[in-house]
C-alpha positions as CSV (number, residue, x, y, z in Angstrom):
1,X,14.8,18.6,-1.8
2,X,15.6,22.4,-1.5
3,X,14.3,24.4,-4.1
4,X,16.4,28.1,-4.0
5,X,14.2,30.7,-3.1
6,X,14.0,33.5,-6.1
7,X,14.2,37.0,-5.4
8,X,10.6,38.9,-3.8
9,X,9.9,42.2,-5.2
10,X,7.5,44.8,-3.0
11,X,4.6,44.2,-5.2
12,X,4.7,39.9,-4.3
13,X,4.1,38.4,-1.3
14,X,5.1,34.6,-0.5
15,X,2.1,32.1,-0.5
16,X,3.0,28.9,0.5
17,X,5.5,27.4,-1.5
18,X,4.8,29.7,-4.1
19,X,4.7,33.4,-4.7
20,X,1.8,35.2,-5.8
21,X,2.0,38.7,-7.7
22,X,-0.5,41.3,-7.3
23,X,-1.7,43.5,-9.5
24,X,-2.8,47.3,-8.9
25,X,-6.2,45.9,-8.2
26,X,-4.9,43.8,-5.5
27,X,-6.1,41.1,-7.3
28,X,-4.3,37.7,-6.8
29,X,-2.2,36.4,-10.2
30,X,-1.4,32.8,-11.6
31,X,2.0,32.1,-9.4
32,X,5.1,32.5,-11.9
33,X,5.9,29.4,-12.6
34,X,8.0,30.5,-15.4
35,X,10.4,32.3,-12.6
36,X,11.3,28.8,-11.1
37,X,11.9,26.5,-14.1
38,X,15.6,28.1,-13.3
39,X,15.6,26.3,-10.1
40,X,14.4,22.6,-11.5
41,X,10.7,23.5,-10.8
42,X,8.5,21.6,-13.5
43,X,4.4,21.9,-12.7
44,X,3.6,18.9,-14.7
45,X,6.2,16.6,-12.6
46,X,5.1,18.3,-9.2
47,X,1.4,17.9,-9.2
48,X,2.6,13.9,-10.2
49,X,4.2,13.6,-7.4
50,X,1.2,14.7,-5.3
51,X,-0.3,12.3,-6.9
52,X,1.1,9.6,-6.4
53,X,0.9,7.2,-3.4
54,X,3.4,5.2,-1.5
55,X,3.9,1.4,-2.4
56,X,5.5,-1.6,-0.6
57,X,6.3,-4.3,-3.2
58,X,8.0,-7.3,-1.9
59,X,11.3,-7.6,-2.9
60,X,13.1,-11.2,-2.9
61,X,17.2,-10.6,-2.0
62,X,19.4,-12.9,-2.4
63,X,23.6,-13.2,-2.5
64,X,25.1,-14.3,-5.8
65,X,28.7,-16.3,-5.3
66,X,28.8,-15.6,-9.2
67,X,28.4,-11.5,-8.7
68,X,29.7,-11.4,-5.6
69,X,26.7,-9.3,-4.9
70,X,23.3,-9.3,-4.1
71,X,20.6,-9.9,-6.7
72,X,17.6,-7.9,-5.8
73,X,14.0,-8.8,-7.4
74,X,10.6,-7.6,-7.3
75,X,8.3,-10.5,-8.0
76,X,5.0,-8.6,-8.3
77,X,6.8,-6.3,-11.4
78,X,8.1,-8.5,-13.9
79,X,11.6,-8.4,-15.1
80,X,12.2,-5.4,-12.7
81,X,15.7,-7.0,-11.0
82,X,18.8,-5.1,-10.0
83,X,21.8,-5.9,-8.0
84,X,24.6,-4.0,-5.8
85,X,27.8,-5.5,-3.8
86,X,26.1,-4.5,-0.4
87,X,22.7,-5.3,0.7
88,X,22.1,-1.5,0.8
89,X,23.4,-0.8,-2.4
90,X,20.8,-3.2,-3.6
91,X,18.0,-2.2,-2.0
92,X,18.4,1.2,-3.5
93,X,18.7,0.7,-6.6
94,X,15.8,-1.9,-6.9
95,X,13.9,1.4,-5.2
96,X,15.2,3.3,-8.4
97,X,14.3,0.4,-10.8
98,X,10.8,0.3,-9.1
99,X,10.3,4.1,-9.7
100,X,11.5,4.0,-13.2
101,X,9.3,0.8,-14.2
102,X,6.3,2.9,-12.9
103,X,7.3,5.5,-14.5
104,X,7.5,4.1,-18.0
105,X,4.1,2.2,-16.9
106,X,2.3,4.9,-16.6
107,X,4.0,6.8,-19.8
108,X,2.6,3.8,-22.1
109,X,-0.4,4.1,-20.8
110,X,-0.8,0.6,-18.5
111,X,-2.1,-0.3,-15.3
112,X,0.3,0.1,-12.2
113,X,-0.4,-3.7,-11.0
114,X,-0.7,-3.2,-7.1
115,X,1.4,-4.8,-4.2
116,X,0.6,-8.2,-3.3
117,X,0.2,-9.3,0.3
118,X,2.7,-12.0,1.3
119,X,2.9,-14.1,4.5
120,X,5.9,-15.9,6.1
121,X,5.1,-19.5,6.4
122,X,7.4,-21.3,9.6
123,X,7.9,-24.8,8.9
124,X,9.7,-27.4,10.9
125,X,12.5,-29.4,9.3
């Protein structure tokens, strides 16, 4: 995501991501967050997003005649289903729906149940 750089007066110099004021001390400041609220910068969802860690549910896919779709499900979260008229479409927004059900998980306070681990099975018949 690109984030648009805000103006650098001569008294600032660019730390990082951030930028850091100093004072006549030469004493580092708190960064000014406040400056980059403008640009969609929110503390409290960044340091979430460090955070978090990277999942891999497994997801169950299947067409649907009825839909004329696919019907995308994630058996480890339930009730989290979605659905899209290409296999892509579906698999993106069962990523949304995944994200959002953690989301609203962790807002109420419950446990983020982990991913399983599932096996293929090969049977003859």
């Amino acid at each position: 995501m690109f984030f648009p750089q805000p103006q650098i007066n001569a008294d600032e110099r660019r730390y990082g991501n951030g930028v850091m004021r100093r004072n006549a001390n030469a004493q580092p400041l708190a960064p000014p967050i406040d400056r980059w609220r403008g640009f969609g910068y929110n503390p409290a969802t960044m340091s979430q997003a460090r955070e978090t860690t990277v999942r891999r549910y497994p997801v169950l896919l299947e067409y649907d005649t009825d839909y004329d779709g696919f019907v995308v499900e994630v058996p480890d979260l339930p009730g989290c289903v979605s659905q899209g008229k290409s296999e892509a479409e579906a698999l993106s927004n069962i990523r949304e729906a995944i994200e959002l059900y953690i989301e609203t998980l962790r807002e109420d306070g419950d446990p983020v149940p982990p991913p399983r681990t599932t096996r293929l099975v090969e049977v003859a018949g």
